[in-house]
N, CA, C and O atoms as a GROMACS GRO file, in nm:
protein
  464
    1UNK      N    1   4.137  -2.318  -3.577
    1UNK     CA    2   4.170  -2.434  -3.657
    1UNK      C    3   4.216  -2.393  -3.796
    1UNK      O    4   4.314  -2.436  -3.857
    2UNK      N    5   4.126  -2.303  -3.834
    2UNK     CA    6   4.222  -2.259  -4.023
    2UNK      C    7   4.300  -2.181  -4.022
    2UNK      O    8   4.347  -2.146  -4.130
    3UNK      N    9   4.365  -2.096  -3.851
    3UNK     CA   10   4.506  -2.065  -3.874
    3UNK      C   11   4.569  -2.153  -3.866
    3UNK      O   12   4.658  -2.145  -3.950
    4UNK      N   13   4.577  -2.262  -3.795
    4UNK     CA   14   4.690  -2.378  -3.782
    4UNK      C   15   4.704  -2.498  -3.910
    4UNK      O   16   4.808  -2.557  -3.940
    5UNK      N   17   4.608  -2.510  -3.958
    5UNK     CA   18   4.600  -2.541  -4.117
    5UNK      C   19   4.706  -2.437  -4.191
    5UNK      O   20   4.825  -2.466  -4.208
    6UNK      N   21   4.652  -2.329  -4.226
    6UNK     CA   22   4.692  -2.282  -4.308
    6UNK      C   23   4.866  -2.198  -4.294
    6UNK      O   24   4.941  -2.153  -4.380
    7UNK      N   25   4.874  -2.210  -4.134
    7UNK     CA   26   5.068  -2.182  -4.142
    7UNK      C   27   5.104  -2.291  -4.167
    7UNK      O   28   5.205  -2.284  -4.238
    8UNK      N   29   5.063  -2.437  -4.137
    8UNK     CA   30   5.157  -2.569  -4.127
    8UNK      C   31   5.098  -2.613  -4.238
    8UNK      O   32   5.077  -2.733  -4.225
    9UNK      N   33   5.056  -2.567  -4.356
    9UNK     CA   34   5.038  -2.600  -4.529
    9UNK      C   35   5.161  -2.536  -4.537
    9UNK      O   36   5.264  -2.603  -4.534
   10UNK      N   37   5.165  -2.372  -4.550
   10UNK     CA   38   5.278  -2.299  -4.577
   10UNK      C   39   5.357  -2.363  -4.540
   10UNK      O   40   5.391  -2.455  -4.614
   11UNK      N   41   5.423  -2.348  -4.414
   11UNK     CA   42   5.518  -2.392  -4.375
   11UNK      C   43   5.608  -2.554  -4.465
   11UNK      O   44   5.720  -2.564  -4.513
   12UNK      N   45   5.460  -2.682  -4.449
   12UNK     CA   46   5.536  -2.771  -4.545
   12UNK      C   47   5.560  -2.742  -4.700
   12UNK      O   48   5.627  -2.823  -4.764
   13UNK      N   49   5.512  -2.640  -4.756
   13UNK     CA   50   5.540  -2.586  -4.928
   13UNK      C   51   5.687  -2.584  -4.862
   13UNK      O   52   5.778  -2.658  -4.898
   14UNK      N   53   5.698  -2.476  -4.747
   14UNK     CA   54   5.802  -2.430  -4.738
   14UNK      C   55   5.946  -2.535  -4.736
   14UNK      O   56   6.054  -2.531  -4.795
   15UNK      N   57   5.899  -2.604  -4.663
   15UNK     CA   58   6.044  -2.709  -4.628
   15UNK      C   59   6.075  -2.815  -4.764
   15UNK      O   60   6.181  -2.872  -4.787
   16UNK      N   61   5.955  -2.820  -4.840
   16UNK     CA   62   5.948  -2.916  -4.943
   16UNK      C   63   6.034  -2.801  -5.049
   16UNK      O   64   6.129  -2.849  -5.110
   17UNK      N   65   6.005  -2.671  -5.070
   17UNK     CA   66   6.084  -2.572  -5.167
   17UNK      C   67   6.268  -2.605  -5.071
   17UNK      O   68   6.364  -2.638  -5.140
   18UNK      N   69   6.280  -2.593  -4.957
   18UNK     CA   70   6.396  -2.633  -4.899
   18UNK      C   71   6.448  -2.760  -4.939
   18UNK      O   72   6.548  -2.753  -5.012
   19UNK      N   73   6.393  -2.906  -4.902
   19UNK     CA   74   6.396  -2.963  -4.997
   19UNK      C   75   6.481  -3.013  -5.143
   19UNK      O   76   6.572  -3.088  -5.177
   20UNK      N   77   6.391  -2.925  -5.195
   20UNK     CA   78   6.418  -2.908  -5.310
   20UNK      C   79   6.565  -2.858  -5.388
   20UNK      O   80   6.647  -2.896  -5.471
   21UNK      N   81   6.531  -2.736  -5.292
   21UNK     CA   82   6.675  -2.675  -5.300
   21UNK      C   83   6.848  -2.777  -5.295
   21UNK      O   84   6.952  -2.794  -5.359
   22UNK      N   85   6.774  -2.819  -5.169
   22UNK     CA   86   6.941  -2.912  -5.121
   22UNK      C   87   6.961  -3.003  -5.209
   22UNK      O   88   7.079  -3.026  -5.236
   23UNK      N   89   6.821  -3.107  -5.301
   23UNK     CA   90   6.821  -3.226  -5.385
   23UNK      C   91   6.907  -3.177  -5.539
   23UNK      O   92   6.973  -3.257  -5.607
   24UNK      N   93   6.887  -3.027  -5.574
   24UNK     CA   94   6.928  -3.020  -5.698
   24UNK      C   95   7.058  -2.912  -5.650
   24UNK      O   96   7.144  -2.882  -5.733
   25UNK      N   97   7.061  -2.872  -5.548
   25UNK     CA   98   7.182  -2.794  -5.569
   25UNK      C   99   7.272  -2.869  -5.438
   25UNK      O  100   7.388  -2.907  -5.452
   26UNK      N  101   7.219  -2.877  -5.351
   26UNK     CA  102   7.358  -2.952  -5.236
   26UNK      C  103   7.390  -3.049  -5.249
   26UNK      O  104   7.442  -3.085  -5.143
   27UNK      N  105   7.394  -3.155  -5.348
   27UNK     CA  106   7.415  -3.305  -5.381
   27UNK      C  107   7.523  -3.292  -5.513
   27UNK      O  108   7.596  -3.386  -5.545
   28UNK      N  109   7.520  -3.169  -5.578
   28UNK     CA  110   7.517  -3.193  -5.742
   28UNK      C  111   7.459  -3.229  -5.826
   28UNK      O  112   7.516  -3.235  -5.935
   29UNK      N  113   7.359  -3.259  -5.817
   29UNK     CA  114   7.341  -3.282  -5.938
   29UNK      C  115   7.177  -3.297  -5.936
   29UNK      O  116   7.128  -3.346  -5.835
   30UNK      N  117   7.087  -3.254  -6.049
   30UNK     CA  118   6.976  -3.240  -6.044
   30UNK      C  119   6.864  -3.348  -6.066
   30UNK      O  120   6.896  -3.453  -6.122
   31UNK      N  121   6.746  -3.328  -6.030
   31UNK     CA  122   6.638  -3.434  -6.025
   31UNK      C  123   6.526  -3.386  -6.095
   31UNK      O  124   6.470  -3.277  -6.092
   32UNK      N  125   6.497  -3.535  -6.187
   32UNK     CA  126   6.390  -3.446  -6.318
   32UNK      C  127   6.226  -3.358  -6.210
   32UNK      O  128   6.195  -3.374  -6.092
   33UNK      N  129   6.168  -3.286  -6.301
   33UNK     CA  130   6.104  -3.212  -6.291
   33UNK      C  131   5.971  -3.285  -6.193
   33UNK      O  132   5.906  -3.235  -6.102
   34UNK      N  133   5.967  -3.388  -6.241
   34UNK     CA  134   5.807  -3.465  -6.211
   34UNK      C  135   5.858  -3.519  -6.010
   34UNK      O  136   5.775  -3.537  -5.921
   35UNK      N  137   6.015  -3.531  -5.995
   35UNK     CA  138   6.060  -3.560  -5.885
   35UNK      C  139   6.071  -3.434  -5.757
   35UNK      O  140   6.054  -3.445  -5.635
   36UNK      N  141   6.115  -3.288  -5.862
   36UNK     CA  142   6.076  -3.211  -5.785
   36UNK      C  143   5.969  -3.165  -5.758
   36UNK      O  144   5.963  -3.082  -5.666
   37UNK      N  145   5.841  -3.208  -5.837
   37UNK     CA  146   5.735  -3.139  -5.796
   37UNK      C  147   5.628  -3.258  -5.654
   37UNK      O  148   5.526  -3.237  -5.588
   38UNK      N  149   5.724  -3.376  -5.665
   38UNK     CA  150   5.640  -3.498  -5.562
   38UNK      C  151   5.719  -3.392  -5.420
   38UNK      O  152   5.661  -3.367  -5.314
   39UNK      N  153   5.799  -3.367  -5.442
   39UNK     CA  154   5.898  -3.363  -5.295
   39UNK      C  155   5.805  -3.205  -5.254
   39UNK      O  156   5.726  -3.216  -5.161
   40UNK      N  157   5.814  -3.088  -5.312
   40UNK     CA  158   5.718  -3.006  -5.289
   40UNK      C  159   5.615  -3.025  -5.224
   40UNK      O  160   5.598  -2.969  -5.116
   41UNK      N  161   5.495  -3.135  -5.295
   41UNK     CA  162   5.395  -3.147  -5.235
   41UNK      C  163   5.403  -3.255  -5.173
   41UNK      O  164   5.296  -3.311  -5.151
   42UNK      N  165   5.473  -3.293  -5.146
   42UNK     CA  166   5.488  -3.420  -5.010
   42UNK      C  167   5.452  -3.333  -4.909
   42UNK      O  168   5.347  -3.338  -4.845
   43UNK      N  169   5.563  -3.232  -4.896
   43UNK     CA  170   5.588  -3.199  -4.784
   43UNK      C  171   5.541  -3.094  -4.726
   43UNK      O  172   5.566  -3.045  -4.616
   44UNK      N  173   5.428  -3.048  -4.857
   44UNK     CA  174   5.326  -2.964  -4.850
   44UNK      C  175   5.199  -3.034  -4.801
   44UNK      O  176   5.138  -2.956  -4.728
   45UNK      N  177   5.144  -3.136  -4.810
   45UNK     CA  178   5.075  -3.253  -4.792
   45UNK      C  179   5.092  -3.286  -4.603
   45UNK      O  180   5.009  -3.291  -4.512
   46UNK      N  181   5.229  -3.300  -4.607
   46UNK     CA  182   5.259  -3.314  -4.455
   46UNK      C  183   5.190  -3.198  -4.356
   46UNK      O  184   5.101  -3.215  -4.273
   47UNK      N  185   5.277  -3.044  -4.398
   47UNK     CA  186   5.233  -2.968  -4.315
   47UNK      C  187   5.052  -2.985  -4.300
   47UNK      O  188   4.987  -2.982  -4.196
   48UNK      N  189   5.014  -2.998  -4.406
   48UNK     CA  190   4.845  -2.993  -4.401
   48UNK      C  191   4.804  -3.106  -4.314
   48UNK      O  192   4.723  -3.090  -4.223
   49UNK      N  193   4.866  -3.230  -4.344
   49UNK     CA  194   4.822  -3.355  -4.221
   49UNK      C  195   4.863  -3.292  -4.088
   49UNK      O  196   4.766  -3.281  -4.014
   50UNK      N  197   4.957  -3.256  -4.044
   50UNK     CA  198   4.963  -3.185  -3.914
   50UNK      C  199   4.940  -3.075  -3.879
   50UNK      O  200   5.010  -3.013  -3.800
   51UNK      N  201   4.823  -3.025  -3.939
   51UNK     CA  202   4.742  -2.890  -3.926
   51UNK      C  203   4.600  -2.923  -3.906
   51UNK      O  204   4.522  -2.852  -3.843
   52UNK      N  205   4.566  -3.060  -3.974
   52UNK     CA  206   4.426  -3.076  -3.941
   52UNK      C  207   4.439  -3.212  -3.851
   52UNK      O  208   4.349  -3.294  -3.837
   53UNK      N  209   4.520  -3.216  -3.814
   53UNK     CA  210   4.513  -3.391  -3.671
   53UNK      C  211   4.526  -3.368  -3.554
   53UNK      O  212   4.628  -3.323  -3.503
   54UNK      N  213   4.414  -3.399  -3.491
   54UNK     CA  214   4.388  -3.394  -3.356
   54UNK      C  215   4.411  -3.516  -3.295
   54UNK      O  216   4.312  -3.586  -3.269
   55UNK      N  217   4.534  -3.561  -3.263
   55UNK     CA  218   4.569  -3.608  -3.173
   55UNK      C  219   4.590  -3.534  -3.076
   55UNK      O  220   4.569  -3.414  -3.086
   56UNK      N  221   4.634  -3.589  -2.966
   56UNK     CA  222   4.590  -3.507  -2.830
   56UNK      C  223   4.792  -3.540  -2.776
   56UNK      O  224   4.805  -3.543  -2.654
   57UNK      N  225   4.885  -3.555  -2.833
   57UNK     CA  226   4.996  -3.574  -2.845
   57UNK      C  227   5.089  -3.461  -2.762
   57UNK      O  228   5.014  -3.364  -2.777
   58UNK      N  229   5.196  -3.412  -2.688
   58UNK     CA  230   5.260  -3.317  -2.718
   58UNK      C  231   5.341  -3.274  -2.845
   58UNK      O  232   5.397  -3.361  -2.912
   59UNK      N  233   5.349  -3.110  -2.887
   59UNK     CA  234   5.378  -3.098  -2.970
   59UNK      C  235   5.490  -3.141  -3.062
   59UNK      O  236   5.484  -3.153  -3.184
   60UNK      N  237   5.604  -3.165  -2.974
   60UNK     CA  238   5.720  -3.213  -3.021
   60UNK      C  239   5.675  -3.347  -3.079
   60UNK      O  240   5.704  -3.360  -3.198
   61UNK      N  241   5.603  -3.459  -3.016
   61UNK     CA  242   5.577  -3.587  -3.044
   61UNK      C  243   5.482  -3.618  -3.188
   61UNK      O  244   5.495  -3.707  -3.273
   62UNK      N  245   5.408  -3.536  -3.178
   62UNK     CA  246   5.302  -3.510  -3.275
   62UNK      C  247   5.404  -3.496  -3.364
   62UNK      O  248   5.433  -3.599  -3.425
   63UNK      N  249   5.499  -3.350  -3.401
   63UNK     CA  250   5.529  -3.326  -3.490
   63UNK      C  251   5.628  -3.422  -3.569
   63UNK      O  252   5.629  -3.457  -3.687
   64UNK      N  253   5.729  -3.458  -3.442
   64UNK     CA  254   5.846  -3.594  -3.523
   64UNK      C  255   5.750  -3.731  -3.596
   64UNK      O  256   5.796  -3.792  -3.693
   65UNK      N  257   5.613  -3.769  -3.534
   65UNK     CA  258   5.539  -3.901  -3.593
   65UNK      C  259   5.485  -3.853  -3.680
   65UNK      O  260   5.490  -3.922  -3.782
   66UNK      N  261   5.413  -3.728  -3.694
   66UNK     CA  262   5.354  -3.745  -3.844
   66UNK      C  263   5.505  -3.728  -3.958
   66UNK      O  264   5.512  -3.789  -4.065
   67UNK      N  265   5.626  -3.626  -3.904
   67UNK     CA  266   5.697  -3.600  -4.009
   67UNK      C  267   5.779  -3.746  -4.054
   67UNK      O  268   5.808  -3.771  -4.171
   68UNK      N  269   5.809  -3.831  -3.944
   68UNK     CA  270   5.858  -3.961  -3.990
   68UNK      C  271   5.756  -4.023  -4.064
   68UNK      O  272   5.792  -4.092  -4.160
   69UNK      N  273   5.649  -4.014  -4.043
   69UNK     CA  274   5.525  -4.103  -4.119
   69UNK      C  275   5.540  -4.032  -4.281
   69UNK      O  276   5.536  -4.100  -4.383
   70UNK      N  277   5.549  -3.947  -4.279
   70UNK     CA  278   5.605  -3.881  -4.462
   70UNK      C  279   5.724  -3.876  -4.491
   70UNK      O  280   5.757  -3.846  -4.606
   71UNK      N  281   5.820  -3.905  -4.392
   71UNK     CA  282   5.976  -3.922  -4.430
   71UNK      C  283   5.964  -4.067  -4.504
   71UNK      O  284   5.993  -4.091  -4.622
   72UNK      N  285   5.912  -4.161  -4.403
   72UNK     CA  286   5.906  -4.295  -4.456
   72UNK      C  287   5.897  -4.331  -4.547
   72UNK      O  288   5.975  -4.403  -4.609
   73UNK      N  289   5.750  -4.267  -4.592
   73UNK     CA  290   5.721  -4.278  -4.705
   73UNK      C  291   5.793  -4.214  -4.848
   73UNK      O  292   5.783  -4.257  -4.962
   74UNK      N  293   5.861  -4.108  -4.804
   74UNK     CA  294   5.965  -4.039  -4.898
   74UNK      C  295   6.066  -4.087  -4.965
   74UNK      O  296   6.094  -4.057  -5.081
   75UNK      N  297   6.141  -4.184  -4.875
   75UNK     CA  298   6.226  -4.258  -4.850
   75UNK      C  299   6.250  -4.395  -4.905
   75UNK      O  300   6.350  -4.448  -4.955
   76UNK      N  301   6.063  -4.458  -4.868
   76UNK     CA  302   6.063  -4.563  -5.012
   76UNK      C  303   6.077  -4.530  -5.125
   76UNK      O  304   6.151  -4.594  -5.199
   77UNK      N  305   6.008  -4.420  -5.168
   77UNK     CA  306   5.993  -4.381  -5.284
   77UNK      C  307   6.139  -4.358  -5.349
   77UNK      O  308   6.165  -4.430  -5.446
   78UNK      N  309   6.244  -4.260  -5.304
   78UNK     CA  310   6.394  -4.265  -5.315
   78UNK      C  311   6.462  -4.404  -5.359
   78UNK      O  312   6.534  -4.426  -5.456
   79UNK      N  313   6.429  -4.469  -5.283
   79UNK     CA  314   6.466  -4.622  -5.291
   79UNK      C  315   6.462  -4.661  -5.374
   79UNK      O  316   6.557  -4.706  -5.439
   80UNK      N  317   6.293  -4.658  -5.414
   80UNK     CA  318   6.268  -4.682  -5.550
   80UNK      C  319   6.316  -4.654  -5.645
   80UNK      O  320   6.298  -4.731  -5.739
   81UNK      N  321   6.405  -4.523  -5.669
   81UNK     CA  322   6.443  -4.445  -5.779
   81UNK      C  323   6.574  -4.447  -5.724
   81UNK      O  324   6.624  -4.335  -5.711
   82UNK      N  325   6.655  -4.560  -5.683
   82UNK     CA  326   6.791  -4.558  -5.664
   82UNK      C  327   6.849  -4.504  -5.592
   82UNK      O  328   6.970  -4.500  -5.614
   83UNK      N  329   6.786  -4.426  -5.450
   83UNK     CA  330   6.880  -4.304  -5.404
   83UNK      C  331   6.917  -4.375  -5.258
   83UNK      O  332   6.957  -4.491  -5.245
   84UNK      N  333   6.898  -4.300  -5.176
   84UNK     CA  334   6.906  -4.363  -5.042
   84UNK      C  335   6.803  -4.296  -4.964
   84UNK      O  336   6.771  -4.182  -4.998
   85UNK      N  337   6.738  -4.357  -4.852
   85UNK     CA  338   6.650  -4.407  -4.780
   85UNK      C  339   6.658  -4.303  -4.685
   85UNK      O  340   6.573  -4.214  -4.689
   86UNK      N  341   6.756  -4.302  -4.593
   86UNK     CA  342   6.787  -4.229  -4.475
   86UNK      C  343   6.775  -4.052  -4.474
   86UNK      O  344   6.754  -3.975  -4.381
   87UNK      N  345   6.796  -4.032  -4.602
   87UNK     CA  346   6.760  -3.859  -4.591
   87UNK      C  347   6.643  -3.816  -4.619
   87UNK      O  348   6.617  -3.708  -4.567
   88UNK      N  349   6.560  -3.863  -4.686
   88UNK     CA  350   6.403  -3.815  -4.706
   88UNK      C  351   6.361  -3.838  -4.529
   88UNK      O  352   6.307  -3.744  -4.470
   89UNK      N  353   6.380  -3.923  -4.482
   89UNK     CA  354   6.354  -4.002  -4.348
   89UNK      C  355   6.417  -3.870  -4.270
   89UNK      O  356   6.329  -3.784  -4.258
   90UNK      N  357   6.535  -3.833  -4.218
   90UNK     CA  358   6.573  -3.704  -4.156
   90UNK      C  359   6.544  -3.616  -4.179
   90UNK      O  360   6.532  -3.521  -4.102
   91UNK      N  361   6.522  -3.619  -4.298
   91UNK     CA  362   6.466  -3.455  -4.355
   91UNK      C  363   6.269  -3.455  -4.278
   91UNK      O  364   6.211  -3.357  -4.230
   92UNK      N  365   6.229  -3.556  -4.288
   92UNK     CA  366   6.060  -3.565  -4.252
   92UNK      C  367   6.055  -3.534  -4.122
   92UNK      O  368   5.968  -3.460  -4.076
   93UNK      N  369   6.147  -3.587  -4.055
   93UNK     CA  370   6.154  -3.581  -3.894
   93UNK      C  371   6.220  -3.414  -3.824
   93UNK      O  372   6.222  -3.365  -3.712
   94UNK      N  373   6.252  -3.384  -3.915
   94UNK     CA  374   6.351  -3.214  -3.879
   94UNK      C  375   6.249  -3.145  -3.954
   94UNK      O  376   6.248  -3.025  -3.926
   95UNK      N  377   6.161  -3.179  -4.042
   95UNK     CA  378   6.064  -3.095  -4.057
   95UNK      C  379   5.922  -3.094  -3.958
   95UNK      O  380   5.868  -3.009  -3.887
   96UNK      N  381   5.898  -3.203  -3.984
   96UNK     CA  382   5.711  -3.210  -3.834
   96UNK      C  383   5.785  -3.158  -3.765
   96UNK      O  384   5.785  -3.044  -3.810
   97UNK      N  385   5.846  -3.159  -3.690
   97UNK     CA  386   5.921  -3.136  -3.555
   97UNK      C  387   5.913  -2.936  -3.553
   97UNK      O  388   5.871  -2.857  -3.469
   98UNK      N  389   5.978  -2.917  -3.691
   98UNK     CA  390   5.986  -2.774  -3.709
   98UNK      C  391   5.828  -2.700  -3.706
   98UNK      O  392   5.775  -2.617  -3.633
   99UNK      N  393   5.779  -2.788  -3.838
   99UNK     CA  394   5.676  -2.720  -3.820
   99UNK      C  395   5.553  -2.720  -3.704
   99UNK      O  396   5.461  -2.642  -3.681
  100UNK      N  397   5.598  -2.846  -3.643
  100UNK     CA  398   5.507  -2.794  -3.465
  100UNK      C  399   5.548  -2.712  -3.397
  100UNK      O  400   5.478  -2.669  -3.305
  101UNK      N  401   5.659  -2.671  -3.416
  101UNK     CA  402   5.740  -2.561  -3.325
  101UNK      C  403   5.675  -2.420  -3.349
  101UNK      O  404   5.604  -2.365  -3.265
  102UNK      N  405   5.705  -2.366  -3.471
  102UNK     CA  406   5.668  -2.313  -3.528
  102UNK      C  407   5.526  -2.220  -3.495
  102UNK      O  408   5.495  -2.121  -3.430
  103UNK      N  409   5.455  -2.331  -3.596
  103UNK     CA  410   5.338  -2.287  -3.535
  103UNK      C  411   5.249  -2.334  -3.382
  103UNK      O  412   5.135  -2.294  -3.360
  104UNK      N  413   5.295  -2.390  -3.323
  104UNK     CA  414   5.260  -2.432  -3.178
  104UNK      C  415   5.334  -2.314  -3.089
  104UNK      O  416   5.263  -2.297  -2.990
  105UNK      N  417   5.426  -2.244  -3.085
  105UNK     CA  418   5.498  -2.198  -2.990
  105UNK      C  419   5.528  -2.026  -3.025
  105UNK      O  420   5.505  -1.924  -2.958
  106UNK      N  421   5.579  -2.042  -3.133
  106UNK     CA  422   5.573  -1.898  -3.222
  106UNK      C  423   5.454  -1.819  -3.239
  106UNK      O  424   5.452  -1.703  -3.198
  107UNK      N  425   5.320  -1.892  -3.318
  107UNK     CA  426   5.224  -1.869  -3.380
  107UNK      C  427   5.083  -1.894  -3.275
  107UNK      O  428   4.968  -1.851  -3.280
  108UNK      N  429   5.148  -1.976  -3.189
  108UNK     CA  430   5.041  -1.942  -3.090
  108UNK      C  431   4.925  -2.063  -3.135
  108UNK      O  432   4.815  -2.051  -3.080
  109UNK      N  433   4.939  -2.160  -3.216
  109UNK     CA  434   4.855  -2.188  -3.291
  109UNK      C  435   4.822  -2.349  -3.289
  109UNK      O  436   4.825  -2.414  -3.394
  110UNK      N  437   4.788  -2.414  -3.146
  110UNK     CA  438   4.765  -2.551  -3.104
  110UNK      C  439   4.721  -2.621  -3.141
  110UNK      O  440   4.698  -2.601  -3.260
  111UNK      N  441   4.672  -2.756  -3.090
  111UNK     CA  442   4.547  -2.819  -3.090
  111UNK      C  443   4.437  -2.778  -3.046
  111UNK      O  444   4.459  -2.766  -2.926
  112UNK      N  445   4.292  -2.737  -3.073
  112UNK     CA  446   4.232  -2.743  -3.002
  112UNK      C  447   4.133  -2.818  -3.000
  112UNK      O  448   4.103  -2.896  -3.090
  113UNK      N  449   4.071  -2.799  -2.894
  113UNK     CA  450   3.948  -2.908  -2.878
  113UNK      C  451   3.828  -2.923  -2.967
  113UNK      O  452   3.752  -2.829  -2.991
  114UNK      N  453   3.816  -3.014  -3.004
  114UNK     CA  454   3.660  -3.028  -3.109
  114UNK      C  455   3.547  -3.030  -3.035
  114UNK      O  456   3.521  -3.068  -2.921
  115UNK      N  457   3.452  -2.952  -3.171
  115UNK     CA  458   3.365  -2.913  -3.061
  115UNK      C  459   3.284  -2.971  -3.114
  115UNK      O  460   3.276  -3.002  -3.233
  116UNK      N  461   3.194  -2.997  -3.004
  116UNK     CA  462   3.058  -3.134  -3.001
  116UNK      C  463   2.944  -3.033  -3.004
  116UNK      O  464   2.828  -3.071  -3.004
   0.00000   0.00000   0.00000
């Protein structure tokens, strides 16, 4: 259980530093400081929710619902701040997805069963 925590934390730092990357450099134009540091730990936040949830899901499924469940939420927030909706939302869903792959298939590193 605290290997699969602790690659799918990494892993979401990771996609949230990706992220990041595309918001201030593949768009043009940059996003203040306090915006890049929500998107970081969003998506650092994410990997950790799908490192410690035991749903009993397949991996692919698991990974697209929790990452849409933080895209969503990404997405309002964008909204909020004028942007558009739909890419925090793709970006959440191409990430869970990744990071169940990842560490589910690569890393060896499942669900497992709780123990009573």
């Amino acid at each position: 259980m605290t290997k699969r925590v602790v690659i799918t934390s990494v892993l979401g730092l990771l996609c949230g530093c990706i992220s990041w990357i595309v918001c201030n450099y593949g768009f043009g134009h940059s996003q203040p400081l306090v915006t890049n540091a929500l998107i970081i730990l969003q998506n650092g936040l994410m990997g950790f929710a799908i490192g410690i949830s035991s749903l009993r899901w397949p991996w692919a499924i698991h990974g697209l619902v929790l990452g849409g469940m933080f895209g969503f939420v990404l997405g309002i927030g964008a909204l909020a701040l004028g942007s558009e909706f739909i890419w925090p939302f793709i970006f959440g869903l191409l990430y869970g997805f990744l990071i169940e792959l990842i560490t589910t298939v690569f890393f060896k590193a499942g669900i497992t069963e709780p123990k009573q």
